[in-house]
PDBQT receptor file of N, H, CA, C and O in Angstrom, charges set to zero:
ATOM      1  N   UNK A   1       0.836  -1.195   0.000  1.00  0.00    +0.000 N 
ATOM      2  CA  UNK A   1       0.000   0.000   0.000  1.00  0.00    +0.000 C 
ATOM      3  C   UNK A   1       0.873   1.248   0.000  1.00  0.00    +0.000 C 
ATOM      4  O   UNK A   1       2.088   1.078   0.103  1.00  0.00    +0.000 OA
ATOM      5  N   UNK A   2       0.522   2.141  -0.076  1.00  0.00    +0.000 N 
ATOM      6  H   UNK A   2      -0.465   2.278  -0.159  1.00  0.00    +0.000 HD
ATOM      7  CA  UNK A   2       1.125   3.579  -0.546  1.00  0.00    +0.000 C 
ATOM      8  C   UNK A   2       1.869   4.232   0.942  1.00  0.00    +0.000 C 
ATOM      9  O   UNK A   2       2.964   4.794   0.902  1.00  0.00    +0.000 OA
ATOM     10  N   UNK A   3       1.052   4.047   2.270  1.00  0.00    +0.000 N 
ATOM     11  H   UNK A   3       0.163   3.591   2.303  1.00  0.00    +0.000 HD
ATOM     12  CA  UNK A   3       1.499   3.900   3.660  1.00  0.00    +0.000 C 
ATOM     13  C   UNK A   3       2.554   3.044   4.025  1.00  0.00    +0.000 C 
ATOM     14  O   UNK A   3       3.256   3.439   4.955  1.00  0.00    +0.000 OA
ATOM     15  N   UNK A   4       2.804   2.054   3.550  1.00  0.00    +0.000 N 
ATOM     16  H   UNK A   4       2.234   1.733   2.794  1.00  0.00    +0.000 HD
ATOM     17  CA  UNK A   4       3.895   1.234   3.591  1.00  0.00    +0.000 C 
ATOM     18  C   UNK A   4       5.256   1.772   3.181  1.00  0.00    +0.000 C 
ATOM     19  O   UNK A   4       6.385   1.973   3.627  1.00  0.00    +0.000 OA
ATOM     20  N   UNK A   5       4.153   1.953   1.537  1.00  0.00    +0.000 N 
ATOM     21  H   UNK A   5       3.235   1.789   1.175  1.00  0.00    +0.000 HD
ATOM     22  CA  UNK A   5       5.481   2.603   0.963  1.00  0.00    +0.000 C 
ATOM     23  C   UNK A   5       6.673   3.999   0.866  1.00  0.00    +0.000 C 
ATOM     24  O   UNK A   5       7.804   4.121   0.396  1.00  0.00    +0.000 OA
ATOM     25  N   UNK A   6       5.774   4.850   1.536  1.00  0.00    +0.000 N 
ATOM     26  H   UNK A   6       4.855   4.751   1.917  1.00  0.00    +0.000 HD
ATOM     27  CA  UNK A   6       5.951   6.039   2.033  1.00  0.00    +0.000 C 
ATOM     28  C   UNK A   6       6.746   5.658   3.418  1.00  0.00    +0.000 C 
ATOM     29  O   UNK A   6       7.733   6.375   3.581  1.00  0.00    +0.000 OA
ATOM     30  N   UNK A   7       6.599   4.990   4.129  1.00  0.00    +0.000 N 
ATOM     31  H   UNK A   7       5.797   4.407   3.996  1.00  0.00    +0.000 HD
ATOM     32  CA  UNK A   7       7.532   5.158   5.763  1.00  0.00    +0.000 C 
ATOM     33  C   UNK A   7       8.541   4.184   5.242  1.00  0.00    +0.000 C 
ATOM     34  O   UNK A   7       9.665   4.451   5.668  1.00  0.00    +0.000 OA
ATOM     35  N   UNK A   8       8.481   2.707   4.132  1.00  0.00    +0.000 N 
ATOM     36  H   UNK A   8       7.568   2.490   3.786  1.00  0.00    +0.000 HD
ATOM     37  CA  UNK A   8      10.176   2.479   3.457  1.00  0.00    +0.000 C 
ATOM     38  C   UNK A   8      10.628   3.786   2.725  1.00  0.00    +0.000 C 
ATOM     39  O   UNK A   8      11.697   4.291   3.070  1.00  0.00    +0.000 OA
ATOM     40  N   UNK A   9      10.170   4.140   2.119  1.00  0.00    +0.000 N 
ATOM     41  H   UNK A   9       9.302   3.730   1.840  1.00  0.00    +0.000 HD
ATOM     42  CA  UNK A   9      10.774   5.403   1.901  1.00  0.00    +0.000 C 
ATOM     43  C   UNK A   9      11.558   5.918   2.474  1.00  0.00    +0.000 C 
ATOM     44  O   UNK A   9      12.751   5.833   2.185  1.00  0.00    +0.000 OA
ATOM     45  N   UNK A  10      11.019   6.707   3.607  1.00  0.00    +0.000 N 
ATOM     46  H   UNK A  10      10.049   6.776   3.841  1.00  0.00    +0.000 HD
ATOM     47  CA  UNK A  10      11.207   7.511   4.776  1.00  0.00    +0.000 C 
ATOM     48  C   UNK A  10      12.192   6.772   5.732  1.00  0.00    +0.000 C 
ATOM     49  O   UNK A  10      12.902   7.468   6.458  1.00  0.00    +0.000 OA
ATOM     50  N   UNK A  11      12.286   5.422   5.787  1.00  0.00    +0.000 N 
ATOM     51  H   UNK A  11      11.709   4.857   5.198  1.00  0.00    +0.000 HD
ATOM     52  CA  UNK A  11      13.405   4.958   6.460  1.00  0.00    +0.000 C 
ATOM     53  C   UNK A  11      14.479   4.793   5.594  1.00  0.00    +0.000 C 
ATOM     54  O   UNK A  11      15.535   5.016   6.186  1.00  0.00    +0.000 OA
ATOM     55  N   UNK A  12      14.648   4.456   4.295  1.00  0.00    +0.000 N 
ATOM     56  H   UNK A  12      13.790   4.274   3.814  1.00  0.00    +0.000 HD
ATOM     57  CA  UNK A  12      15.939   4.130   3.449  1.00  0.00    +0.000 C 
ATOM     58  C   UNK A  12      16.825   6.111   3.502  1.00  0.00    +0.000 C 
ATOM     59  O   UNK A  12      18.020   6.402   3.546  1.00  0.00    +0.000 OA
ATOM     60  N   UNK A  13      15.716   6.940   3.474  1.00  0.00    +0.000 N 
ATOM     61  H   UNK A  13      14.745   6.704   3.439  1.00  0.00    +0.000 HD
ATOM     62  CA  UNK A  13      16.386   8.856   3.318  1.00  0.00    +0.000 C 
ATOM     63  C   UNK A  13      16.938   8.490   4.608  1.00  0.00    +0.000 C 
ATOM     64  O   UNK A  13      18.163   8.607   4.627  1.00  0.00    +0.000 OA
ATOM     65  N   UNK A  14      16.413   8.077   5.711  1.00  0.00    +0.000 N 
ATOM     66  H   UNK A  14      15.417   7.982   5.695  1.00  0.00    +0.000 HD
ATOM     67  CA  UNK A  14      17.379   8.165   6.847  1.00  0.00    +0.000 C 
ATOM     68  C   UNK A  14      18.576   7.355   7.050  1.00  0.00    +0.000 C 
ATOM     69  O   UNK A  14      19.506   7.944   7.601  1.00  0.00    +0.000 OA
ATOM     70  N   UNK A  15      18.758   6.151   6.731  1.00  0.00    +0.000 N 
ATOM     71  H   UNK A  15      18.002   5.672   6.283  1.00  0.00    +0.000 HD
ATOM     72  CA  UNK A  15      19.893   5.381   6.143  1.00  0.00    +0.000 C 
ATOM     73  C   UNK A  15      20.406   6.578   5.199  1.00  0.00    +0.000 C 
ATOM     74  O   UNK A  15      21.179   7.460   5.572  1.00  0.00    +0.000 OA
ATOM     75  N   UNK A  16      20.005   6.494   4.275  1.00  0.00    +0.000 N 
ATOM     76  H   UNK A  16      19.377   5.777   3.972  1.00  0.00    +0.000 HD
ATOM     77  CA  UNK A  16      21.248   7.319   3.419  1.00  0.00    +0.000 C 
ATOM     78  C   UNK A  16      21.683   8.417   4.324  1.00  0.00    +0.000 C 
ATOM     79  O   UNK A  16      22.736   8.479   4.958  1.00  0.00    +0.000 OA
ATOM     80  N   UNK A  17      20.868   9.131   4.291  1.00  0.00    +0.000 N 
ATOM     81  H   UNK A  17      20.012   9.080   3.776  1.00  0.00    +0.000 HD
ATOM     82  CA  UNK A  17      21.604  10.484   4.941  1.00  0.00    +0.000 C 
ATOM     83  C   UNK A  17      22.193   9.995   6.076  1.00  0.00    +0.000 C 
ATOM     84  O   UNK A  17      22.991  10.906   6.297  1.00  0.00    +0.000 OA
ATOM     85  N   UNK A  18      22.404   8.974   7.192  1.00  0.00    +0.000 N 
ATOM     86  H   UNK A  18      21.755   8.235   7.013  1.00  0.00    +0.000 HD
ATOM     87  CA  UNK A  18      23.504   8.459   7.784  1.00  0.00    +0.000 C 
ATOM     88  C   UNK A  18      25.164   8.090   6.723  1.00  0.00    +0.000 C 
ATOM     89  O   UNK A  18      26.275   8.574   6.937  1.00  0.00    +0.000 OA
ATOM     90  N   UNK A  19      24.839   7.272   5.806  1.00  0.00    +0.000 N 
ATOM     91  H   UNK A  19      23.937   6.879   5.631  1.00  0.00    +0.000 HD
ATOM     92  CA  UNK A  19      26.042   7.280   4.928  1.00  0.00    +0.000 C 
ATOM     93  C   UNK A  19      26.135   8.015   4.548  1.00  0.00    +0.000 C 
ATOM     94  O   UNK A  19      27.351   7.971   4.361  1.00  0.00    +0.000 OA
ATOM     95  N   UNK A  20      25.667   9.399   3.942  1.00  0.00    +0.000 N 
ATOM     96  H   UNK A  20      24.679   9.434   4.093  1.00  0.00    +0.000 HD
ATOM     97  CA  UNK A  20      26.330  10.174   3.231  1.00  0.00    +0.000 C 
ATOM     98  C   UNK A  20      27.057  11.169   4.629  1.00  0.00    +0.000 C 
ATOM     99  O   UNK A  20      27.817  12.065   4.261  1.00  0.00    +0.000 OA
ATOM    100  N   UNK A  21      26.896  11.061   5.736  1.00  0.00    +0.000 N 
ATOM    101  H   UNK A  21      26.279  10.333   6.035  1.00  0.00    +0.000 HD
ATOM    102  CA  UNK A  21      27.434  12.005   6.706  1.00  0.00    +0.000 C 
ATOM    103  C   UNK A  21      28.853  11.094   7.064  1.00  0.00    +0.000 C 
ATOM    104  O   UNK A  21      29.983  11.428   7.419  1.00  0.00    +0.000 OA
ATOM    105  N   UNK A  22      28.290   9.951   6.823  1.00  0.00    +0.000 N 
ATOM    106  H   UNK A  22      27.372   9.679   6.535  1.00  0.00    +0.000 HD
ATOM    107  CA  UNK A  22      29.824   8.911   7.790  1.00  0.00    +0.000 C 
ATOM    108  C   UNK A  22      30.778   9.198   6.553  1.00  0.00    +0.000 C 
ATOM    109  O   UNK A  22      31.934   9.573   6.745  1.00  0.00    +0.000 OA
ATOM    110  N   UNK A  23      30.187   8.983   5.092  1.00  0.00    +0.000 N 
ATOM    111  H   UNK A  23      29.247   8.678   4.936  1.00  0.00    +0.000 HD
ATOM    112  CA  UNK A  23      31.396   8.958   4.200  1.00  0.00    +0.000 C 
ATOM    113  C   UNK A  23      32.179  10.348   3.793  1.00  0.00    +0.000 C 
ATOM    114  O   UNK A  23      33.235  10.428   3.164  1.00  0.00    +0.000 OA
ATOM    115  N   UNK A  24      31.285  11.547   4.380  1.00  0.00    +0.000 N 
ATOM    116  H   UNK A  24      30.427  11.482   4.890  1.00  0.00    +0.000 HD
ATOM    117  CA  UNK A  24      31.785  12.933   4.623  1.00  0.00    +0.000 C 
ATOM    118  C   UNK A  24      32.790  13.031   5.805  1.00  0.00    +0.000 C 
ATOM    119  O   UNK A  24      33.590  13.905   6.139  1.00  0.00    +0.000 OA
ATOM    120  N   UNK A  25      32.522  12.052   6.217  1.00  0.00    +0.000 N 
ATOM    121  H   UNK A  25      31.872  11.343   5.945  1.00  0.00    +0.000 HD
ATOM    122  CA  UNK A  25      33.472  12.452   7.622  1.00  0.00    +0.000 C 
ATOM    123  C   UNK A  25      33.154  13.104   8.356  1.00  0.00    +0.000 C 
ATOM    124  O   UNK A  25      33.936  13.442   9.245  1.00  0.00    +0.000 OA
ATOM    125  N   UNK A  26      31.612  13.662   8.303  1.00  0.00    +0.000 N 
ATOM    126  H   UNK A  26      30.977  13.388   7.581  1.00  0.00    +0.000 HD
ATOM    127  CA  UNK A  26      30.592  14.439   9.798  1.00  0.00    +0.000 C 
ATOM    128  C   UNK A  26      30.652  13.662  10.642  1.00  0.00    +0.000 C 
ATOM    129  O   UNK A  26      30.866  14.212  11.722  1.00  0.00    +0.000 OA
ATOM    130  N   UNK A  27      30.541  12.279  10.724  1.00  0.00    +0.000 N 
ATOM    131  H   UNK A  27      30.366  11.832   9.846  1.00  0.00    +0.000 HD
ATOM    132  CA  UNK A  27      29.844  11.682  12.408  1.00  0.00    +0.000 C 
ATOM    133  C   UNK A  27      31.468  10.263  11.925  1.00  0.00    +0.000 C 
ATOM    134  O   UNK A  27      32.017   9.914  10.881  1.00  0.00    +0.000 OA
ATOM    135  N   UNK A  28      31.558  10.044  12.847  1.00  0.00    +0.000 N 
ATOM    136  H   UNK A  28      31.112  10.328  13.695  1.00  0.00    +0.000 HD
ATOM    137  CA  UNK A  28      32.681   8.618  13.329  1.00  0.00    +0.000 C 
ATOM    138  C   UNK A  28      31.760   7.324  12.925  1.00  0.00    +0.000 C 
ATOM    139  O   UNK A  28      30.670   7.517  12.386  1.00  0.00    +0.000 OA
ATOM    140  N   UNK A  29      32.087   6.404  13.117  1.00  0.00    +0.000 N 
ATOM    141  H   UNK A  29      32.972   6.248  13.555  1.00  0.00    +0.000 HD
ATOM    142  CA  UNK A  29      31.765   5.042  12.803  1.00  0.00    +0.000 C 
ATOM    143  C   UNK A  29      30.768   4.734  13.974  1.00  0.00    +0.000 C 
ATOM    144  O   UNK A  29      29.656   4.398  13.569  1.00  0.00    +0.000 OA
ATOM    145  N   UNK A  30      30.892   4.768  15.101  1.00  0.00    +0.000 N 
ATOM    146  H   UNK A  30      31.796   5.041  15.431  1.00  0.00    +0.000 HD
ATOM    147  CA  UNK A  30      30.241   4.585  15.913  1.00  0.00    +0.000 C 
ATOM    148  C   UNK A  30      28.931   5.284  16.160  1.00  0.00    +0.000 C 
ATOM    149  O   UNK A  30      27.950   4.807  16.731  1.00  0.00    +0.000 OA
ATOM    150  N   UNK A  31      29.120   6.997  15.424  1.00  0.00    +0.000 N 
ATOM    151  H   UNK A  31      29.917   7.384  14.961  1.00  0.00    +0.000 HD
ATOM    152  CA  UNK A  31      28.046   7.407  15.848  1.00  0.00    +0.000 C 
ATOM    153  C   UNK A  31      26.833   7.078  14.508  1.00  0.00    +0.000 C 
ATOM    154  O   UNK A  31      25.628   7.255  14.680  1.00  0.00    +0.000 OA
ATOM    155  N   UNK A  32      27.467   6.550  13.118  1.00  0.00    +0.000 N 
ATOM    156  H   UNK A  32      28.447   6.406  12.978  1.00  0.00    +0.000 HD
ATOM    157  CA  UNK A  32      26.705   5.886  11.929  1.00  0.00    +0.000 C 
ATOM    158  C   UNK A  32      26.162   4.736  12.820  1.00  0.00    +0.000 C 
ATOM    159  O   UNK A  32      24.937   4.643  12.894  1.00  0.00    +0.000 OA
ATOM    160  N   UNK A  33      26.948   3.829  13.522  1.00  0.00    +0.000 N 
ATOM    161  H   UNK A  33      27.943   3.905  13.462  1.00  0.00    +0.000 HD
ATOM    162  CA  UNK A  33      26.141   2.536  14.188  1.00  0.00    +0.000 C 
ATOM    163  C   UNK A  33      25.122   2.967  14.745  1.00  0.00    +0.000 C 
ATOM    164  O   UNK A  33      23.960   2.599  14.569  1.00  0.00    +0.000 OA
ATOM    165  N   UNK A  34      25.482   3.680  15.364  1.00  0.00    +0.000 N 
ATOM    166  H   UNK A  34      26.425   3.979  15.506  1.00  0.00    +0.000 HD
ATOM    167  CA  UNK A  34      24.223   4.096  16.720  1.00  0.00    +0.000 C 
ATOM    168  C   UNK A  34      23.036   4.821  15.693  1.00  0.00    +0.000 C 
ATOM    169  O   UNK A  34      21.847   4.890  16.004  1.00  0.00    +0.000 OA
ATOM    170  N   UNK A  35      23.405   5.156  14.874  1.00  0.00    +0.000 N 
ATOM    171  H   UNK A  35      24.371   5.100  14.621  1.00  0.00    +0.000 HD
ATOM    172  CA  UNK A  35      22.235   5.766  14.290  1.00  0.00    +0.000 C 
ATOM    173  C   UNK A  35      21.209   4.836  13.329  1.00  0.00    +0.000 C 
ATOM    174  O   UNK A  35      20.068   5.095  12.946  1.00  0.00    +0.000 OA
ATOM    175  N   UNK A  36      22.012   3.714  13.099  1.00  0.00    +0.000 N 
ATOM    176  H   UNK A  36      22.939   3.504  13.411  1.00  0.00    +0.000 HD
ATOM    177  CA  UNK A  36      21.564   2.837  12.094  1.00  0.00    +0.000 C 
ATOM    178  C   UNK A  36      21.085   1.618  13.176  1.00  0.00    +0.000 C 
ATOM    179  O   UNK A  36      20.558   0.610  12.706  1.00  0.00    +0.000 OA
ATOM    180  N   UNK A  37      21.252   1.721  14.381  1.00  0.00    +0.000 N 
ATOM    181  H   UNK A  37      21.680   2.540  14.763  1.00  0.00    +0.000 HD
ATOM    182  CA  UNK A  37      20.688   0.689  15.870  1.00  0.00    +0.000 C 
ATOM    183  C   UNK A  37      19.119   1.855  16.031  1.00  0.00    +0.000 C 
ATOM    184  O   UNK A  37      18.046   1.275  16.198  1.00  0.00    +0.000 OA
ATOM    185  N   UNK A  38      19.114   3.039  15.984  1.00  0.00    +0.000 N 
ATOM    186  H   UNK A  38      19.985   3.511  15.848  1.00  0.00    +0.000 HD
ATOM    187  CA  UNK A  38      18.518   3.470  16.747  1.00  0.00    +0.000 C 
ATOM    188  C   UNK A  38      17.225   3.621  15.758  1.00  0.00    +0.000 C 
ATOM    189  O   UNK A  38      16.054   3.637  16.136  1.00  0.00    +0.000 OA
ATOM    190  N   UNK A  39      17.636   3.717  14.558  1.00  0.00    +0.000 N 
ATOM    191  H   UNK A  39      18.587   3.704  14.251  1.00  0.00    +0.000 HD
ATOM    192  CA  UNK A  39      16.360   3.590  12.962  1.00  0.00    +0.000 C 
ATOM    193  C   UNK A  39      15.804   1.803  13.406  1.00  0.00    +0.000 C 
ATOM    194  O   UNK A  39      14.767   1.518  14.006  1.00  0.00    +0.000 OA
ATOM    195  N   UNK A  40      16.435   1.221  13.097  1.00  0.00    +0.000 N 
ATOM    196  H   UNK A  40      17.277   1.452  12.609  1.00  0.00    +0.000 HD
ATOM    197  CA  UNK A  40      16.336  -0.203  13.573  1.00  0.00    +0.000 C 
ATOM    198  C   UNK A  40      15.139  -0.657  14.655  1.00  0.00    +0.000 C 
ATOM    199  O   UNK A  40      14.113  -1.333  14.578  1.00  0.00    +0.000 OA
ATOM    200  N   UNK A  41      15.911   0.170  15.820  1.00  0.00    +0.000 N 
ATOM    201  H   UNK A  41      16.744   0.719  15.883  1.00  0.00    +0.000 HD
ATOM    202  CA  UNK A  41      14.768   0.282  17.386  1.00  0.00    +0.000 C 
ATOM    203  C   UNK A  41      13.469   0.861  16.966  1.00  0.00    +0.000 C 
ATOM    204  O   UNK A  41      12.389   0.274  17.018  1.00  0.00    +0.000 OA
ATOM    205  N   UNK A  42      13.652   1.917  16.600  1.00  0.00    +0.000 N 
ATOM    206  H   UNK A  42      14.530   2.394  16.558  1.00  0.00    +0.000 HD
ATOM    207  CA  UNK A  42      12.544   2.895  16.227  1.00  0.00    +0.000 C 
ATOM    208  C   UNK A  42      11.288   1.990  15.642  1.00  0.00    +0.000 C 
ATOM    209  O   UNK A  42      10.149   2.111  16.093  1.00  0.00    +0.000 OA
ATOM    210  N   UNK A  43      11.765   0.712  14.176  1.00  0.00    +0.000 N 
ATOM    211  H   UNK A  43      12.690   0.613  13.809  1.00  0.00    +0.000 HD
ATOM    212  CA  UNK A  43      10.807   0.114  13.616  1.00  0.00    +0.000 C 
ATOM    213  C   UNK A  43      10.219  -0.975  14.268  1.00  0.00    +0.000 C 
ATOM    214  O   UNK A  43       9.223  -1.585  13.879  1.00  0.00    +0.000 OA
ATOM    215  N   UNK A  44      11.090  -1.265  15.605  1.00  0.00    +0.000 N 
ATOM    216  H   UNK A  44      11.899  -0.770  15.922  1.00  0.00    +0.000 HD
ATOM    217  CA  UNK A  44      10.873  -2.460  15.876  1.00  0.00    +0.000 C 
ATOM    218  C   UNK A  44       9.085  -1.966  17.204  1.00  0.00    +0.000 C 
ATOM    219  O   UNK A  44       8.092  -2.642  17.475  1.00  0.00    +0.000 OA
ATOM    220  N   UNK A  45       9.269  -1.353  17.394  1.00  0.00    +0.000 N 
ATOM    221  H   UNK A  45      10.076  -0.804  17.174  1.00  0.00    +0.000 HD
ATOM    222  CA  UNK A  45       7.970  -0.792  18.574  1.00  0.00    +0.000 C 
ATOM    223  C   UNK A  45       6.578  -1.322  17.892  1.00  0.00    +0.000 C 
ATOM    224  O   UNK A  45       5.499  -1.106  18.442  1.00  0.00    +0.000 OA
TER     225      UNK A  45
């Protein structure tokens, strides 16, 4: 459905925009993990 598809959406922009900050060299490795644990947590509720 279009609701589905809209929040995969909305979770893959937040993945990316985590890699595109780690491969800029904005955030460390750890803080890409934690961000890619915490998208993760978020879906799991």
């Amino acid at each position: 459905t279009r609701l589905i598809q809209a929040k995969t959406i909305a979770i893959q922009r937040r993945i990316d925009n985590l890699g595109e900050r780690y491969y800029d060299c904005a955030i460390n490795a750890m803080e890409y993990l934690d961000g890619l644990s915490f998208i993760v947590a978020k879906q799991k509720k």
